[in-house]
C-alpha positions in Angstrom: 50.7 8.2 -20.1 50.5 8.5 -16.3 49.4 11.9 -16.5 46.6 11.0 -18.8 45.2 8.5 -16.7 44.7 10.7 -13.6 43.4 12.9 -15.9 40.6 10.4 -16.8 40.5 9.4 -13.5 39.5 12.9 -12.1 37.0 13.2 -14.6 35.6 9.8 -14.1 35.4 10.8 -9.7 34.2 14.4 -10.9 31.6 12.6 -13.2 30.7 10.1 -10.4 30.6 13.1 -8.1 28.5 15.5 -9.7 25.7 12.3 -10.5 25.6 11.9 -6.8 25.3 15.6 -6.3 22.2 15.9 -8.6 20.6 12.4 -7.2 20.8 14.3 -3.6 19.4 17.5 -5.4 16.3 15.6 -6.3 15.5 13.5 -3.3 15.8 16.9 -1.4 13.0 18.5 -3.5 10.7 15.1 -3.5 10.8 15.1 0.4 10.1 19.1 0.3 7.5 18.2 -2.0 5.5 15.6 0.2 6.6 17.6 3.3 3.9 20.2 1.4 1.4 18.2 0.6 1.2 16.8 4.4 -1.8 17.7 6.4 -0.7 20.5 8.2 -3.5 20.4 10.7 -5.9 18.1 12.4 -9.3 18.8 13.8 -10.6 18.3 17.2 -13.3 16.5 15.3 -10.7 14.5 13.3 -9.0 13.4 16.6 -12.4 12.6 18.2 -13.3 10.6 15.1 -10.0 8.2 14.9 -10.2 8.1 19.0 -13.8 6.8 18.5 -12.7 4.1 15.8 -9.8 2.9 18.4 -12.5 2.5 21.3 -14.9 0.3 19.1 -11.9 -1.8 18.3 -11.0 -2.1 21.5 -14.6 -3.1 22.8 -14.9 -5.9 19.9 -11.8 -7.1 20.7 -12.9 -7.7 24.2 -16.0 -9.7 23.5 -13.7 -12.6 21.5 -11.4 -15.3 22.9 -8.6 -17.9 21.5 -9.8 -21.0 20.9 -7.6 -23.0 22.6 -7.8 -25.9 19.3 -7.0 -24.0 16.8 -5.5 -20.9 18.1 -8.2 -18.5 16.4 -9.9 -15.6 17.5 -13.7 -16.2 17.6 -16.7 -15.0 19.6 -17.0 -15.6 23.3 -20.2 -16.5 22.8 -18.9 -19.4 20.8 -16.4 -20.6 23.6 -17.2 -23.0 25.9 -15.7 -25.0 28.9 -16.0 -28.4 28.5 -14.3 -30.9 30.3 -12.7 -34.0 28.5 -14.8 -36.4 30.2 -18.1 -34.6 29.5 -20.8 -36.9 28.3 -21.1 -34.2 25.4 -18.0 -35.3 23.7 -18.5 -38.5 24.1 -21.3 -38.3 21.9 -19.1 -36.7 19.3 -16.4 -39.3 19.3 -15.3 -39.4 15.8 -17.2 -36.8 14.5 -15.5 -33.4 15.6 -13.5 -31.1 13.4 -10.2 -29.8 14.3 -11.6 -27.3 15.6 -13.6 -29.5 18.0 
């Protein structure tokens, strides 16, 4: 009886083992797979091109500020100094969004 178990036992790890064996089989050839299909090369014109897009991004991102009321990023045209006793928000007492 004891000798039957460890029989089915070292099927049941050989089983276990050879499931594990195919699963690593298969992820090998997916990753050889989309190693293949990955650009090989990239242009001068390509590099030029994505260097180009980073440099706008970075010049738009310069022209806009955090609104110090609501955290946001917005023009810096649209941001302006004001002092809290400016005669501007007195005239808007009541009437600003949060924003404001």
């Amino acid at each position: 009886m004891v000798n039957r178990q460890r029989t089915v036992d070292l099927e049941r790890s050989l089983a276990n083992l050879n499931r594990a064996v195919c699963f690593l089989r298969a992820e090998l050839e997916a990753r050889a797979v989309a190693s293949d299909a990955f650009p090989s090369d990239i242009s001068c014109s390509q590099i030029r091109a994505s260097v180009a897009r980073y440099e706008d991004e970075i010049s738009a991102a310069t022209k806009r500020c955090v609104c110090c009321s609501c955290g946001e990023l917005v023009s810096d045209i649209d941001i302006y100094r004001v002092d809290n006793e400016d005669p501007l928000l007195l005239s808007l007492l009541g009437s600003l969004d949060p924003c404001g």
